[in-house]
C-alpha positions as CSV (number, residue, x, y, z in Angstrom):
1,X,-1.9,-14.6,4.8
2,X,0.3,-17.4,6.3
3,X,-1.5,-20.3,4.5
4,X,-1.9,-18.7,0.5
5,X,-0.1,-15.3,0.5
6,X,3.3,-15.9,2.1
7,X,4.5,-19.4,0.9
8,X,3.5,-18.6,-2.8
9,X,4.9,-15.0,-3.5
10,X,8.4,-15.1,-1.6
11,X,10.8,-12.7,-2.2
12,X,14.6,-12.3,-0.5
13,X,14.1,-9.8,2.4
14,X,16.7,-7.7,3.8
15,X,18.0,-5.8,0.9
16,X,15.3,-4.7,-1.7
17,X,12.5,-6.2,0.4
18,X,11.0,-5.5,3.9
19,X,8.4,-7.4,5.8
20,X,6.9,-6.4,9.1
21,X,5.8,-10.2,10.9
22,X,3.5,-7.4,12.8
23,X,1.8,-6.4,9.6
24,X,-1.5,-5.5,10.6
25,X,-0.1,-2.6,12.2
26,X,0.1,-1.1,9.4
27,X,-3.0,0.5,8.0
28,X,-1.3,1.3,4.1
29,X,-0.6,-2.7,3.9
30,X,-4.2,-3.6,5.4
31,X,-5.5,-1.1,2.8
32,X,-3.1,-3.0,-0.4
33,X,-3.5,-6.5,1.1
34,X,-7.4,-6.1,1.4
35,X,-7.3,-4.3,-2.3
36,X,-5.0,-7.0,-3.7
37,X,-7.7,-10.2,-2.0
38,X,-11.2,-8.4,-3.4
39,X,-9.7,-8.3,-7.0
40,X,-8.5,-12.2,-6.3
41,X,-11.7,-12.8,-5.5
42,X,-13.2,-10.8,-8.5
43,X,-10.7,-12.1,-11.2
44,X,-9.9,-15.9,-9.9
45,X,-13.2,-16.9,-11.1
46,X,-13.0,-15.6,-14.8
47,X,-11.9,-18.4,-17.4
48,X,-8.5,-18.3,-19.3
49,X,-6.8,-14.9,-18.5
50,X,-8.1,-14.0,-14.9
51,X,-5.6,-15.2,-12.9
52,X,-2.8,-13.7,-15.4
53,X,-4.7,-10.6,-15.3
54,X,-4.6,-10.3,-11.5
55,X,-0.9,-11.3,-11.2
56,X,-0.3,-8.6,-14.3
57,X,-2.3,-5.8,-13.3
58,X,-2.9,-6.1,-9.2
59,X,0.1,-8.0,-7.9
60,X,2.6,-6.9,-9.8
61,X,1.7,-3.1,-9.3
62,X,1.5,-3.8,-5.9
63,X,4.1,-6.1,-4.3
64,X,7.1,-3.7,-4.8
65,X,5.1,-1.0,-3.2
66,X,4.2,-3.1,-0.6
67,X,7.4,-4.6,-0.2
68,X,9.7,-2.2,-1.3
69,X,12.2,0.1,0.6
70,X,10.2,2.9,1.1
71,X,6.8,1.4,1.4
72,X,4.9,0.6,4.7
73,X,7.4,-1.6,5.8
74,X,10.5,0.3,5.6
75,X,11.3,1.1,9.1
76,X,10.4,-2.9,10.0
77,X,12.9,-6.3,9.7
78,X,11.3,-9.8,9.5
79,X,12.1,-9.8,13.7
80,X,11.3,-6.0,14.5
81,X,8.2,-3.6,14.2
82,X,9.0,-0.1,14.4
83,X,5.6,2.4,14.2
84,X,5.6,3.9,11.4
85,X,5.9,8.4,11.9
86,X,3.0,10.1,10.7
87,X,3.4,13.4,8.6
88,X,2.3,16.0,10.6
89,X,0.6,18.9,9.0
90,X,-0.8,22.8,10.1
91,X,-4.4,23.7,9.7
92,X,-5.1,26.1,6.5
93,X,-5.3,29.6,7.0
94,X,-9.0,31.2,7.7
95,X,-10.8,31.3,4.5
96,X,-7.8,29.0,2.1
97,X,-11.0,27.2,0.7
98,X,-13.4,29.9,0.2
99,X,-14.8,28.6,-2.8
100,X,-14.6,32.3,-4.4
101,X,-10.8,31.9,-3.9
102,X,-10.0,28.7,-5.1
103,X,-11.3,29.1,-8.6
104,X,-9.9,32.1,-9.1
105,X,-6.6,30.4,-8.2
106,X,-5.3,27.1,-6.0
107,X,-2.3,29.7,-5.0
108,X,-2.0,31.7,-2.4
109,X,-1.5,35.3,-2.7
């Protein structure tokens, strides 16, 4: 992260742009950063296009995502980590996912 990732793909935080320093606390960034290095790993090797293809078709899908203002680090600064809320949800009603029911229809009633 600090030796490859960081230095080359710099972008202005603050604004457009968040970064959490604390970054492995976040479980959506572990999951984009990990997807992001296994299709590095995968593509750097290929001759003529692979690197263009990664930066095309991984890191460019994923760095304003991962970056952006509402992605995993939008609560966070460059100095501050704030935990990230977790939706909360309630359990389904006995029998939602009767099979029976759900291919008649997916609403309820």
């Amino acid at each position: 992260m600090t030796r490859q990732f960081l230095p080359t793909f710099r972008r202005p935080l603050g604004g457009e742009y968040r970064w959490c320093r604390q970054w492995w606390r976040h479980a959506e960034a572990i999951t984009r950063l990990t997807a992001l290095w296994h299709t590095w790993e995968a593509l750097r090797l290929q001759p003529a296009t692979g690197i263009a293809t990664w930066l095309r078709d991984h890191l460019d899908h994923q760095l304003p995502i991962l970056l952006g203002r509402t992605g995993p680090f939008a609560h966070c600064s460059q100095d501050e980590h704030i935990e990230p809320k977790q939706a909360e949800t309630d359990h389904a009603p006995p029998g939602w996912w009767d099979p029976a029911r759900t291919s008649r229809s997916c609403l309820p009633g």
